[in-house]
C-alpha positions, 0 to 999 in steps of 0.5 A: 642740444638746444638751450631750454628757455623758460618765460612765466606769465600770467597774462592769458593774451601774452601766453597766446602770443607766445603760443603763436610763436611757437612756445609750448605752454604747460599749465597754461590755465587762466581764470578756468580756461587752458590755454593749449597747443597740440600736446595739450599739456593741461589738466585744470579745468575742462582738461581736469579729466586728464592725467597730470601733466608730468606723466603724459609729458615722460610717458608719451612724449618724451623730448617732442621739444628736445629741438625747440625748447621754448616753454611758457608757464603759469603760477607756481613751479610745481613738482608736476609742471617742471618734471613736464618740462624737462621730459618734454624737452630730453633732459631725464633718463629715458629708455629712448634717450640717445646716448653716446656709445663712448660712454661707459656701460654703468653711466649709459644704463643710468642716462636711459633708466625707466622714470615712469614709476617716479612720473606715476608717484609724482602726477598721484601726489600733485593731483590727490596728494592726502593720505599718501605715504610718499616716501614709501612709493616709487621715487618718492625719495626723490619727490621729497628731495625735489620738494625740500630744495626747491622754491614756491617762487611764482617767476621765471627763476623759481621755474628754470631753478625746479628744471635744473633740480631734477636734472641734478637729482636724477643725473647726479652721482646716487652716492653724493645725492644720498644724503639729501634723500635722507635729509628730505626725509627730516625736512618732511617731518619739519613741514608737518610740523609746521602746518600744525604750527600754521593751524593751530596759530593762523587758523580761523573758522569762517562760517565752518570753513577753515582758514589758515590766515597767511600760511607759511608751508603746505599742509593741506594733509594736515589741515584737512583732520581725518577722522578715521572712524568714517569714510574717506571719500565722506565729509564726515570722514575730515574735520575740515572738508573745505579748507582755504590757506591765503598765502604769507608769499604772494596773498594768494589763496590756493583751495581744497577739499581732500579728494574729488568724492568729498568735493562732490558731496559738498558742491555737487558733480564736479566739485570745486569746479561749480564753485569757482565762478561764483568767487570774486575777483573773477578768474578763480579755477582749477580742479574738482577737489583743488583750485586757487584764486586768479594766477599773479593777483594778489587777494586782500583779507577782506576779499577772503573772508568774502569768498569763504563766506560764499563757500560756506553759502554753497556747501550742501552739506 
């Protein structure tokens, strides 16, 4: 097996050359524009009306990469991006992995089980994750134990550290992983908490639009504030429909609405996507109802409450 090799960048013309070379870019998308090989593993932008990445990557295509894995990535290391990754490049079970027939019955079973429950589970949470009871679908077990082990760090390290956990999780032993499922679950609770924590002590309203001020966890499910008296697909069904949460790490800001319908209604068809390039710094992109400010800048105070003030101008509400 081929040593994986993992370079990060936020450059759109060093990911080009890199492209030229042979590397494969998953979620390659720079100021609304993906850049893509064959395997178009995108789906931000004009690519928004694609299924998530980790799903077309393991259902798909699985080990297309297994002889040359050389990948190119952008932002942060998320759940979806690395599952793409380490599928692509045959390092998950899979029922077309080839195994060794020396080995034994129960382990060759175990390298070769069908993940595509656990790649449905994983694209539903990345690309519409509110109101979702992860720990009670397929593998979401395993999803939580990704997402409290792993690290939100934007480099190389934080990508190659996402691809070695869910080698490790989905390889390792079931009885000595058991208590890291469990514990997961504990941490979820913690993050709940603490988006309440980030909401109620960093929170700002700007013009109507929530801004949680160098938040410190995602809780976006949380900030959001349904209201279960109307409609989940209306605006009126969220306290917060729009919600922006600058970052403590990276001053970064990272964009939502809580679902494409609220989106809609807000921004018109397309949603978020008629917002972005009206936002400065130029660059802003993403999907319909979730987006971000331009990968590797940082953005100031004063330029967020700029661009709040932009949204609050553009909602149609």
């Amino acid at each position: 097996m081929n040593a994986i090799r993992l370079v990060l960048s936020n450059n759109a013309e060093e990911i080009c050359g890199l492209v030229s070379q042979g590397f494969c870019p998953v979620e390659c998308s720079i100021g609304g524009e993906s850049i893509v090989d064959s395997l178009n593993m995108d789906h931000h932008g004009a690519n928004s009306a694609l299924e998530a990445v980790g799903l077309r990557a393991y259902r798909d295509l699985y080990g297309v990469r297994a002889e040359d894995p050389r990948f190119v990535v952008t932002g942060v290391a998320d759940a979806d991006a690395t599952f793409a990754v380490v599928a692509l490049a045959g390092l998950i079970p899979h029922p077309s992995r080839k195994v060794a027939e020396t080995l034994p019955p129960a382990i060759k079973a175990s390298l070769t089980r069908d993940l595509t429950e656990l790649a449905i589970t994983i694209s539903r949470v990345d690309v519409s994750p509110i109101g979702l009871d992860i720990p009670a679908m397929p593998g979401g077990d395993v999803l939580l134990t990704w997402n409290a082990m792993s690290t939100n760090a934007r480099d190389t390290l934080g990508f190659e550290m996402g691809v070695g956990l869910w080698r490790s999780l989905l390889e390792g032993n079931p009885n000595q992983l058991g208590p890291f499922f469990v514990a997961a679950k504990t941490a979820e609770v913690n993050r709940v908490q603490a988006s309440m924590v980030d909401l109620n002590e960093r929170g700002v309203m700007i013009n109507g639009v929530l801004v949680i001020k160098e938040s410190r966890v995602f809780g976006f499910p949380e900030w959001y504030g349904r209201i279960e008296t109307e409609l989940f697909e209306s605006a009126s069904g969220w306290s917060n429909p729009v919600v922006l949460a600058w970052l403590e790490r990276g001053h970064n800001v990272t964009m939502g609405c809580p679902n494409d319908s609220v989106a809609e209604v807000l921004f018109g068809k397309g949603g978020l996507k008629n917002v972005f390039s009206q936002l400065e710094p130029t660059g802003w992109g993403g999907r319909e109802s979730v987006g971000g400010s331009p990968r590797g800048v940082e953005i100031t105070w004063e330029q967020v409450e700029t661009v709040a003030k932009k949204i609050a101008e553009l909602t149609k509400r």
